[in-house]
C-alpha angles and dihedrals in degrees: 000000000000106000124203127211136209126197090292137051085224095069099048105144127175115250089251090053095051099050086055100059087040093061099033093119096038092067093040081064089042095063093037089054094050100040096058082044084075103066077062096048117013120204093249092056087071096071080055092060108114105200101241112261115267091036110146119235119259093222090054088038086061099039095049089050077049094065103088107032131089122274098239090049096055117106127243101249123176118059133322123248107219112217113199112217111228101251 
């Protein structure tokens, strides 16, 4: 893990660590923000979203971006099966 330093050894931080204190209050905004968003667009509004009409469909949209690439570098696309290890 890459370590920074300030002046003192006392104040050596992570990087990650750093970048935390740093944004504290921007994510501080960032909830506040979304969370008066809210009273615009509940949470519950969104089972009530239509896709617009003409919209492609996101299956064809991969398989035609699929068309041209080679067979071992195309994603796994659809849903995952889950397999559950004996314990």
């Amino acid at each position: 893990m890459l370590k920074t330093s300030n002046r003192t050894a006392s104040s050596t931080q992570t990087r990650a660590d750093a970048g935390d204190a740093r944004s504290e209050s921007a994510q501080v905004d960032q909830r506040t923000m979304g969370k008066s968003l809210r009273d615009i667009c509940p949470r519950e509004s969104h089972a009530d979203w239509k896709p617009p009409s003409g919209r492609p469909d996101p299956m064809q949209l991969l398989e035609h971006s699929n068309k041209r690439r080679m067979v071992e570098l195309i994603p796994q696309a659809g849903r995952v099966e889950v397999v559950m290890e004996p314990d």
